[in-house]
C-alpha positions as CSV (number, residue, x, y, z in Angstrom):
1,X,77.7,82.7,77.0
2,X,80.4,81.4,79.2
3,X,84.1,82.2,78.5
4,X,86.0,78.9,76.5
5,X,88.6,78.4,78.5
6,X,91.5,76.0,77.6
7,X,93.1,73.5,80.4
8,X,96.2,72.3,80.6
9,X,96.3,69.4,83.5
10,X,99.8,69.8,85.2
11,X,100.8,66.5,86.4
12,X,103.2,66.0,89.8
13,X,102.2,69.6,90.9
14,X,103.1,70.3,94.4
15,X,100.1,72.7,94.8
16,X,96.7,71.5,96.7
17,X,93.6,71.7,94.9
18,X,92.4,75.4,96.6
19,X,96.1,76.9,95.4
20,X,96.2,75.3,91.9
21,X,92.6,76.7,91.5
22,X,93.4,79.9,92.1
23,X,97.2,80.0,90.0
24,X,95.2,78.7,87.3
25,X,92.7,81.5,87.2
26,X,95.2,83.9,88.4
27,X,96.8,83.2,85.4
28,X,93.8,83.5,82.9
29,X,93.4,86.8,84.1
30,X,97.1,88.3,84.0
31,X,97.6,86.7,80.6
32,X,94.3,88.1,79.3
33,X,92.5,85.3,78.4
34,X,90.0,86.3,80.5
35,X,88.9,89.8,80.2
36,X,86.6,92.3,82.0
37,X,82.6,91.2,81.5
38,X,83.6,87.5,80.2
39,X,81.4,84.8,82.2
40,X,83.3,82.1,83.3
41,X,82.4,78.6,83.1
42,X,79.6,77.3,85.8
43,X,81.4,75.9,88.7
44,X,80.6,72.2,88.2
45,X,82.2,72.5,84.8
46,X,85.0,74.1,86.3
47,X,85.6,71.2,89.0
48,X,85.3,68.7,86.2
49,X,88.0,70.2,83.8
50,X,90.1,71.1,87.2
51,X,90.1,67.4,88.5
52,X,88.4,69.2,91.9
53,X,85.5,69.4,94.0
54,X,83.3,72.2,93.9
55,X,83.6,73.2,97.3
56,X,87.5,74.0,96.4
57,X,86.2,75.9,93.3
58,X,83.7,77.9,94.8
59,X,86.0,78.7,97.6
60,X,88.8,80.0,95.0
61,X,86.0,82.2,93.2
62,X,85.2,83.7,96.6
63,X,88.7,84.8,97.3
64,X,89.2,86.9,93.5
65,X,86.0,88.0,94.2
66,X,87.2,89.4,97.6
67,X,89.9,90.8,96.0
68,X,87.8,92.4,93.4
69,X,89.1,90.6,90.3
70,X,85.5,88.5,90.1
71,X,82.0,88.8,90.7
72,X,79.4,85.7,91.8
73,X,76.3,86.8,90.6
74,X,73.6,84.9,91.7
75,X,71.3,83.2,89.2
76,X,73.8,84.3,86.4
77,X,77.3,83.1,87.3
78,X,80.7,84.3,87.9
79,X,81.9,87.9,85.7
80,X,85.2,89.1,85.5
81,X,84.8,92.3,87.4
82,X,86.7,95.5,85.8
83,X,89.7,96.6,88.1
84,X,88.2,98.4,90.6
85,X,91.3,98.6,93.9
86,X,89.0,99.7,96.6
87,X,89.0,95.9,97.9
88,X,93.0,96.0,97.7
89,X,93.0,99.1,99.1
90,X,91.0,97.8,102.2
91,X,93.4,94.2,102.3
92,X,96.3,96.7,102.0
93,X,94.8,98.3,105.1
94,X,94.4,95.4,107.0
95,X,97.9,94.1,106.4
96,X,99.9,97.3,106.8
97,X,97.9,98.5,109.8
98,X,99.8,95.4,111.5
99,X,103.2,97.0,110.8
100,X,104.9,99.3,112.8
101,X,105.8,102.3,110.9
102,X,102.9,101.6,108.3
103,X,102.1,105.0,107.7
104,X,105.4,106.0,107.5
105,X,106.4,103.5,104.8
106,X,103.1,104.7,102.9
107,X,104.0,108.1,102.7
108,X,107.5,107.5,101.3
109,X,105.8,105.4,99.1
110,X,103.3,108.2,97.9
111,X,105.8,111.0,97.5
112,X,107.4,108.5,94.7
113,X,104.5,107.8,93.3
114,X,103.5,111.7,93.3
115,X,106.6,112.8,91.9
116,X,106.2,110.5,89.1
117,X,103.1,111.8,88.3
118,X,103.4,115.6,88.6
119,X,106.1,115.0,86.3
120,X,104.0,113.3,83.9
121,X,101.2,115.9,84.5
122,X,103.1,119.1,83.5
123,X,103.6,117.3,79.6
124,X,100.0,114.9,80.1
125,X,97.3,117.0,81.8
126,X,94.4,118.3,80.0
127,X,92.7,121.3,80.8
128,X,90.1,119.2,82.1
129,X,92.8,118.0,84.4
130,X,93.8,121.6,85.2
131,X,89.8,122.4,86.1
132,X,89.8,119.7,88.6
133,X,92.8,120.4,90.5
134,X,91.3,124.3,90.8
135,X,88.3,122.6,92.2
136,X,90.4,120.7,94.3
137,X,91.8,123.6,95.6
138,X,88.9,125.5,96.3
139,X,87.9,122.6,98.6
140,X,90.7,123.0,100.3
141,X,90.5,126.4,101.5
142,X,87.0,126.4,102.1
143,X,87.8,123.2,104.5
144,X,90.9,124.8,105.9
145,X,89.0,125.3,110.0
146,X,88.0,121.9,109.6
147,X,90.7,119.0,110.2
148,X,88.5,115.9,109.1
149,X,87.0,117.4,106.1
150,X,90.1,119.4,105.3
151,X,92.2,116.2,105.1
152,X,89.8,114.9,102.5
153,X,90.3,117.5,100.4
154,X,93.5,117.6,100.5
155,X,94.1,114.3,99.3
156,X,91.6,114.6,96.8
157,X,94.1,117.6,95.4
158,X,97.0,115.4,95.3
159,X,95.1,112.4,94.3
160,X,94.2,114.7,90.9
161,X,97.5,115.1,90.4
162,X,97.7,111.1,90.0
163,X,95.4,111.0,87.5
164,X,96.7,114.0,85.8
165,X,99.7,111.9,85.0
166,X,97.3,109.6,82.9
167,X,99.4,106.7,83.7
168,X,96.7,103.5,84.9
169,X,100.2,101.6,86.9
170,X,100.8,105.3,88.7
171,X,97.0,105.5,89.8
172,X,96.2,102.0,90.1
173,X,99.3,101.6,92.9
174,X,97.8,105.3,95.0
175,X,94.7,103.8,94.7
176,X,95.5,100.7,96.2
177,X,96.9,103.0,99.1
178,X,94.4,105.3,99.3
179,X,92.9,104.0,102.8
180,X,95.9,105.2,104.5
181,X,96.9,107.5,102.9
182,X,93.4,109.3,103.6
183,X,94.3,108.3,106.8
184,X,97.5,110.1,107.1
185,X,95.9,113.3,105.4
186,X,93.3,113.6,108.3
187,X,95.8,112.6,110.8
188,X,98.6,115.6,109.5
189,X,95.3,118.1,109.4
190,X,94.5,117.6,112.8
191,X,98.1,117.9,114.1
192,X,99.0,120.9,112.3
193,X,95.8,122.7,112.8
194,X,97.2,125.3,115.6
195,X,100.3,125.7,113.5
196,X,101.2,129.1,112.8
197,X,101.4,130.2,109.2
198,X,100.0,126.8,108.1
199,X,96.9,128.2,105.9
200,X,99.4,129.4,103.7
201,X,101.1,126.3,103.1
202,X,97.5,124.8,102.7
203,X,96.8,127.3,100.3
204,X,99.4,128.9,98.7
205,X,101.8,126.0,97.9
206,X,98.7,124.0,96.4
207,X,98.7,127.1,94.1
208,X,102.2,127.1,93.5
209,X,102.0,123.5,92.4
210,X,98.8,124.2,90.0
211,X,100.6,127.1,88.2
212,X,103.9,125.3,87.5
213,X,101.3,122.1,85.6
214,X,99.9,124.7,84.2
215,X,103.1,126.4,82.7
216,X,104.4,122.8,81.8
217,X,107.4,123.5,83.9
218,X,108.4,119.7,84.9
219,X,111.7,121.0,87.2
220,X,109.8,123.5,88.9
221,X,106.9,121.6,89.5
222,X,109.1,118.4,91.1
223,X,110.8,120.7,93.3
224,X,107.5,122.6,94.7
225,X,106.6,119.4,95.2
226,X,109.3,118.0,97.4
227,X,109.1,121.0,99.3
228,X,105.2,120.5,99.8
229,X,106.6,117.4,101.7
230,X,109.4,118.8,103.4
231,X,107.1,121.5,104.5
232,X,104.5,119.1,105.7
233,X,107.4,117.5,108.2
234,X,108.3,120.5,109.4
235,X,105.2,121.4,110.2
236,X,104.1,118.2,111.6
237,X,107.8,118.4,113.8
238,X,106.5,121.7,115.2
239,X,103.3,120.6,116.1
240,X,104.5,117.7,118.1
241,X,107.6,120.1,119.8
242,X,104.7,122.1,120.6
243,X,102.7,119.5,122.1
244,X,105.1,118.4,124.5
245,X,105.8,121.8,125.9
246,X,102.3,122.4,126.4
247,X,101.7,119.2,128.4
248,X,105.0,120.2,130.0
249,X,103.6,123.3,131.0
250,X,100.1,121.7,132.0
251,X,102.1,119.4,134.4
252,X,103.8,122.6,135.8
253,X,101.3,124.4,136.5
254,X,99.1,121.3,138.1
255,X,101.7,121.0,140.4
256,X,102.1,124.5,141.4
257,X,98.5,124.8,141.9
């Protein structure tokens, strides 16, 4: 049975018909009345109560779908879809890519939301929780020759350390970022991968930062943390200074030879 759904006409709106369509179910959905699994009304009902065509209405119900707040099943109707951010995560993408300095923002981004959450973890996280980021470091150093698959892992570690915090605004934000983030993992890997000493910041700090959740030890495990990060610059600062001397040292010798 479709979702009742009470409409108040606005009169004198500025809005067109596609933009009031959408604020109007926009709305339903932030306030609540319309929750996960409720069917909404068919689209010519919708038009009709609306004052619109159905062209406009199927067009609105097409854009929350793409952003993953609806789903148009066929034969059935339109379902409020449960919050699912991979399709923000992929607009977030698409939009950010187009910055300069995406990455960069994203990151700065990420080590407030991971803060946050380690925080949260050391008084929140079960021993389930505590399991999984063991797991997660296990992947890691049985990744650590292999960039790609490496930088997977290690997000998934810090990504566990999200959802250790048990806090849905905390891992509903990283998830919406989680394209690029992923991205910069894999990118970091590959540029620190002739690093010296870097397994054991792979490795051992990951550790580190289990054993202080583990001991509940919020101070300690923040400032592990922010070292993981200031580590993670250094390192990637060494592997571009390195870079350049080794294509200064290519260009010497080319021209020597």
């Amino acid at each position: 049975m479709a979702k009742p759904i009470t409409i108040i006409q606005q009169a004198g709106g500025s809005e067109d018909e596609y933009d009031r369509v959408v604020s109007f179910l926009r709305e339903q959905l932030v306030t609540g009345n319309l929750k996960t699994g409720d069917r909404l009304l068919p689209e010519r009902d919708l038009a009709t109560a609306l004052g619109v065509s159905r062209p406009v209405i199927r067009e609105a119900l097409r854009a929350l779908a793409t952003l993953g707040a609806l789903e148009i099943r066929r034969g059935y109707g339109t379902v409020v879809r449960e919050p699912n951010f991979e399709a923000l995560s992929d607009y977030f993408g698409l939009v950010l890519a187009q910055r300069a300095g995406a990455i960069d923002d994203v990151v700065q981004a990420r080590i407030a939301i991971e803060r946050q959450s380690i925080r949260l973890a050391c008084t929140r996280a079960t021993t389930q929780d505590h399991d999984k980021l063991s797991l997660a470091l296990q992947a890691i150093k049985e990744t650590i020759d292999d960039p790609v698959k490496g930088g997977a892992a290690d997000f998934h570690f810090h990504m566990m350390i999200v959802e250790s915090a048990h806090s849905p605004a905390l891992s509903s934000v990283y998830a919406a970022v989680s394209k690029l983030l992923q991205k910069s993992h894999m990118e970091r890997r590959q540029m620190i991968a002739n690093v010296p000493d870097v397994d054991a910041y792979l490795v051992d700090h990951h550790e580190a930062i289990i054993q202080a959740i583990r001991r509940k030890n919020t101070i300690e495990a923040d400032a592990l943390l922010i070292e993981h990060f200031e580590i993670g610059a250094n390192l990637r600062e060494d592997a571009i200074h390195a870079g350049k001397q080794q294509r200064i040292k290519q260009r010497v010798t080319s021209r020597v030879s």
